[in-house]
C-alpha positions in Angstrom: -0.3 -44.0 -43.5 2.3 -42.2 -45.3 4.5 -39.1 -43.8 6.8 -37.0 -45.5 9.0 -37.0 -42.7 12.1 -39.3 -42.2 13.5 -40.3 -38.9 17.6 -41.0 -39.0 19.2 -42.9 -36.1 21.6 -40.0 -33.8 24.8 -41.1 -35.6 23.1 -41.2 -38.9 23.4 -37.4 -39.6 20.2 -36.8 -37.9 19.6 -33.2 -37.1 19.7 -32.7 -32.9 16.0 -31.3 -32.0 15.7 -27.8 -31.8 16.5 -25.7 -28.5 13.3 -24.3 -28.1 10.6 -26.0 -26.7 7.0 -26.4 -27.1 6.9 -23.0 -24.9 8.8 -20.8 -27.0 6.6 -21.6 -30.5 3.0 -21.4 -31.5 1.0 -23.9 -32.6 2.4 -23.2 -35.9 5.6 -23.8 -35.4 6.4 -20.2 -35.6 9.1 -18.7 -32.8 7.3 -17.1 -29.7 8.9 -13.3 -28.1 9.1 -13.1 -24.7 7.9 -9.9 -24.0 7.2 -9.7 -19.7 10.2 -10.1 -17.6 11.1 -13.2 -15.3 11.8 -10.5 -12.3 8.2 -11.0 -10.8 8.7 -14.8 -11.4 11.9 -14.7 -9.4 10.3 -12.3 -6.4 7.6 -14.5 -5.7 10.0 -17.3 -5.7 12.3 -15.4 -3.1 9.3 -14.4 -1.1 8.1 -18.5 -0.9 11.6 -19.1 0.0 11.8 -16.3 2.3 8.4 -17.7 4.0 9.2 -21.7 4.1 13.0 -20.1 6.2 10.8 -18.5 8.7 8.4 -21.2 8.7 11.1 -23.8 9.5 12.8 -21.6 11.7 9.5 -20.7 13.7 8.8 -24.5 13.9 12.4 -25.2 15.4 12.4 -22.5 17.6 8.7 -23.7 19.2 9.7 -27.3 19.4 13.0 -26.0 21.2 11.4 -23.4 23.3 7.7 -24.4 23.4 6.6 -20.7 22.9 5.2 -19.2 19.9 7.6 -17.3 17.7 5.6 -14.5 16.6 7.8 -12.4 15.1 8.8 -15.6 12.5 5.6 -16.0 12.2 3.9 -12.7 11.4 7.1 -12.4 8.8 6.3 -16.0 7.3 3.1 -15.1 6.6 3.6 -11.1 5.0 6.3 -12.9 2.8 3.4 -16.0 1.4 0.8 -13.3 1.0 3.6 -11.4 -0.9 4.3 -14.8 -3.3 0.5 -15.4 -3.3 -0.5 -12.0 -4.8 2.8 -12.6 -7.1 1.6 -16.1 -8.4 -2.4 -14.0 -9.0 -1.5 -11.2 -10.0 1.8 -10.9 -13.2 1.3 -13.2 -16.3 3.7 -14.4 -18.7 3.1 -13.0 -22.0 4.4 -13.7 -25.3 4.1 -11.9 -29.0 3.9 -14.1 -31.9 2.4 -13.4 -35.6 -0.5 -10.8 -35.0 -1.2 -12.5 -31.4 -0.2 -12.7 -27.6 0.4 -16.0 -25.7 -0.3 -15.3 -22.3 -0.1 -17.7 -19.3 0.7 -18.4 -15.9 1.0 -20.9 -13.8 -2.0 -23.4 -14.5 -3.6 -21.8 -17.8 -2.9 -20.4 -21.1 -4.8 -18.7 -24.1 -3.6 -17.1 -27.2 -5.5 -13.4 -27.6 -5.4 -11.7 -31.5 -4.6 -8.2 -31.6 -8.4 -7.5 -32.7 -9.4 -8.2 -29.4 -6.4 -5.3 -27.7 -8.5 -2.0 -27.2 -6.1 -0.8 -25.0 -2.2 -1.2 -23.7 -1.3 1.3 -20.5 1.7 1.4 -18.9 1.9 2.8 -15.6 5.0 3.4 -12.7 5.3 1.2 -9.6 7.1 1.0 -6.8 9.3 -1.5 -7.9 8.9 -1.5 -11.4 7.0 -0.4 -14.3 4.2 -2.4 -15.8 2.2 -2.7 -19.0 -1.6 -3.2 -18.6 -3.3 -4.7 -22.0 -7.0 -4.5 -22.3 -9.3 -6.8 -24.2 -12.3 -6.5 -25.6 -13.8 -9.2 -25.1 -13.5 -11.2 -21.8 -10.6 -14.0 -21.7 -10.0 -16.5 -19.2 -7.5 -13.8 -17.2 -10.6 -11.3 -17.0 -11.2 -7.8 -19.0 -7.3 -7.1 -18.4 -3.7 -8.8 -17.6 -0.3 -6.6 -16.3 3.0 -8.1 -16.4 6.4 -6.5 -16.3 7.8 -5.9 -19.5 11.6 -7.5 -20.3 12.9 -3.9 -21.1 11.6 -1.1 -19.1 9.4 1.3 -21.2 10.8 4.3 -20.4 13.9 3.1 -22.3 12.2 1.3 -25.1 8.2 2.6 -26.1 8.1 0.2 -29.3 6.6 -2.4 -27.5 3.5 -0.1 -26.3 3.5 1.4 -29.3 3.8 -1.7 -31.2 0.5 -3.0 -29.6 -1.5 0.7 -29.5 -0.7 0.3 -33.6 -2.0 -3.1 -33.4 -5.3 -2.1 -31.8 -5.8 0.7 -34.1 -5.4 -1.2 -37.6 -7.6 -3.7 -36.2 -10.1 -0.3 -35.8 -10.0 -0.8 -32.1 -9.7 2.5 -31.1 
């Protein structure tokens, strides 16, 4: 079996593999935009670390004291339902050529635009959040949320970008 390709020793002028990895390109090859924030991602991390601190400390303070540290407790567990409904609830999403790549922590699956009928964005809380709706069910459900990179107050094109997506695919 015959390749085209030609593999050169590291010395030998070989070109160093490229920076991004599998996660950053399609199937293709082509580049991947990361278009949902790493802030969720990095909440739910605090609020894990947050819970294991009062977990440990709970644990310390009953082996010292032998009595039930409630309060370290009760906190331990708001801040693992907190990183629970964090690792459910935001999804990674990426745009690539007339697609999305979204994922979280155990699956992925790339949607087309066809099957976008709807993009809303809406106002937390904390932050804002885009809501894209499918079609036809995916593996996420009828919808996913995440938080995008640049608030959309600031910057519409990426709503915009999508809503024009659904509509040339007759969507709408």
């Amino acid at each position: 079996m015959k390749t085209d390709k030609t593999s050169l020793a590291a010395g030998e002028g070989a070109e160093p593999p490229p920076l991004s990895g599998p996660s950053n390109q399609d199937r293709d090859g082509k580049q991947l935009a990361r278009i949902s924030s790493r802030k969720p991602d990095m909440t739910t991390g605090l609020a894990t670390l947050i819970a294991a601190i009062c977990f440990g400390a709970a644990a310390k303070q009953l082996l010292a004291s032998n009595q039930a540290p409630w309060m370290l407790l009760s906190m331990g567990i708001g801040h693992l339902f907190i990183a629970l409904a964090g690792f459910v609830m935001w999804k990674r999403v990426q745009s690539g050529a007339g697609h999305y790549v979204i994922s979280d922590f155990v699956k992925s699956e790339r949607i087309p635009f066809e099957n976008v009928c709807m993009v809303v964005q809406s106002h937390g809380l904390i932050w804002e959040s885009i809501r894209i709706h499918f079609r036809r069910p995916t593996r996420f459900g009828r919808s996913v949320a995440y938080v995008p990179v640049v608030p959309a107050a600031r910057s519409g094109t990426l709503v915009a970008k999508s809503e024009a997506s659904a509509q040339q695919c007759g969507n709408r």
